[in-house]
N, C-alpha and C positions, 0 to 999 in steps of 0.2 A: 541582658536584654535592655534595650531602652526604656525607660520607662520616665523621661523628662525631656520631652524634645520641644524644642524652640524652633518656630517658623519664621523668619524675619524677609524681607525685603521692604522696597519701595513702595510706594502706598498704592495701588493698583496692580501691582502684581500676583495678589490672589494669596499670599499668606492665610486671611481667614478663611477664606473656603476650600484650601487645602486643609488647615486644623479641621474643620466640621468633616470634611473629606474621610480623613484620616480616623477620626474619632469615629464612623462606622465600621470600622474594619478593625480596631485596637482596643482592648478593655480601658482606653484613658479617656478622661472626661476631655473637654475641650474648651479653654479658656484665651481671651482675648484681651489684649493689652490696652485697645481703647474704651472698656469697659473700666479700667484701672485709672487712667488718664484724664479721661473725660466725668466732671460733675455731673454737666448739663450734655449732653452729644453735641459735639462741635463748634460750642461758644464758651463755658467752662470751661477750666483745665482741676481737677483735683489736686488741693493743696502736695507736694512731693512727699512728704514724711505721712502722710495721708492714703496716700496711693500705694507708698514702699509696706506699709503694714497692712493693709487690703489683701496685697497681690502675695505677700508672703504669708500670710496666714492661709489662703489660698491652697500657694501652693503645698504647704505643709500639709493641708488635710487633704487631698485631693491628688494623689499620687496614686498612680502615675498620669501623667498628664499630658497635654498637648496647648503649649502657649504661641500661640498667634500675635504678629504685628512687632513693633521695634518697643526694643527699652534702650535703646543707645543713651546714653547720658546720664538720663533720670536712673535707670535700672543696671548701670553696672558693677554693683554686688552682685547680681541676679546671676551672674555669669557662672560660677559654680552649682547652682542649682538645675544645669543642663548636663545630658551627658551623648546629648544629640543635636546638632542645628543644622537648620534645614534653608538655604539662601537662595532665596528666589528673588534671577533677573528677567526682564521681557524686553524684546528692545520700547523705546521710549515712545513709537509712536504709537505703538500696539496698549499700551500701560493708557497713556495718556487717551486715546478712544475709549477705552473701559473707564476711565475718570468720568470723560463727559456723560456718556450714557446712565451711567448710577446717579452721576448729580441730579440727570433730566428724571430718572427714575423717582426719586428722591422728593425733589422739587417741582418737579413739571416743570411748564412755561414758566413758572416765578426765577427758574434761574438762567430764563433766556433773558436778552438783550431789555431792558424794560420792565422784567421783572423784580418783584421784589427783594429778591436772594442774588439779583447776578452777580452784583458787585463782591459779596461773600466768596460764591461762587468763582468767581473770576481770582480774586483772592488763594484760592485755594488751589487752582489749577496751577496760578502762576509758579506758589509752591513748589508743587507735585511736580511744575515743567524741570526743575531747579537740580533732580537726583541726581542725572548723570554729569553733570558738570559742577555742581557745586564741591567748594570744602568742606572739613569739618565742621562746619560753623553753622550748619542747617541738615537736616535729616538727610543725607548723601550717599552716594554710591563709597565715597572717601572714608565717613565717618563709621558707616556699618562693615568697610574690609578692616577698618585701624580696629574696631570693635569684637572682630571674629579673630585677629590677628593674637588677642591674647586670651583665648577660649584654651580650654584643658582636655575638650572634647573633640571627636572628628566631627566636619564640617560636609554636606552634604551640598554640593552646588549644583543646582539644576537652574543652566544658565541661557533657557530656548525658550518659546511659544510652545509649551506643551500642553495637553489638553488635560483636566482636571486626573481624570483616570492613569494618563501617563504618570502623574506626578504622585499619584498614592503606590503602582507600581515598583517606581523608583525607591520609594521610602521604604516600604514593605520590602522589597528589596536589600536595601543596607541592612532591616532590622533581620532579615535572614541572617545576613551573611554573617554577621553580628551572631547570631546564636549558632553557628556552624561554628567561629572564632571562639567558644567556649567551651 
């Protein structure tokens, strides 16, 4: 049975609220990578060697689990610590709608035009616009397939606009089929 599954995509695709998702329906805790990453939320970054003993000591005590968001780069030791990953794509206008909303969510007017976050904001979007066509060289569509490319585990792609519940489905799904496979 799974019991170390990794949710990765693009940043607006819903990885974290697939893990909480998931974490009702599964005896695994639910753990998230920008928790690991982040000092301060969203202006810090946690020193690396910092972050890699946080997040493994974590996962060590805390099995079986459900880890949420990307460790491309910073986290690829982490890669044998899964024995499940789960790739969520959305098309990009649909992802990037859900960006803007959470920022307004988040910020309110401070991250409209004038406000005092927009630029941040704007900052962050420009990013987030960056998945589908960038290289490896920035959080990308490129860098999380080269990424899964050398995983030891099967890969789970759910690669549509599906709605929260389809996607716990789908997982609960493999992990069946998975214990039938045994």
């Amino acid at each position: 049975m799974y019991s170390r599954i990794h949710i990765m995509g693009a940043s607006g695709a819903g990885t974290s609220t697939l893990g909480r998702a998931l974490a009702e329906h599964l005896p695994h805790v639910h753990l998230d990578s920008d928790d690991y990453f982040w000092e301060h939320k969203y202006t810090q970054q946690t020193q690396i060697t910092e972050r890699l003993r946080a997040i493994g000591s974590d996962l060590d005590l805390q099995e079986p689990y459900i880890l949420s968001g990307a460790v491309c780069g910073w986290g690829d030791g982490l890669r044998p610590r899964f024995d499940l990953v789960v790739f969520l794509w959305i098309p990009p206008e649909i992802r990037l709608e859900r960006l803007r909303k959470r920022e307004y969510e988040r910020y309110g007017a401070d991250s409209l035009p004038g406000g005092s976050m927009f630029q941040e904001v704007q900052t962050f979007m420009d990013w987030a616009a960056l998945y589908d066509t960038a290289g490896p060289e920035v959080r990308s569509r490129v860098l999380h397939e080269e990424w899964m490319s050398r995983l030891q585990c099967p890969v789970l792609r759910l690669e549509e606009d599906l709605t929260v519940d389809a996607r716990v489905e789908a997982v609960l799904g493999e992990y069946d089929a998975e214990a039938l496979r045994r």
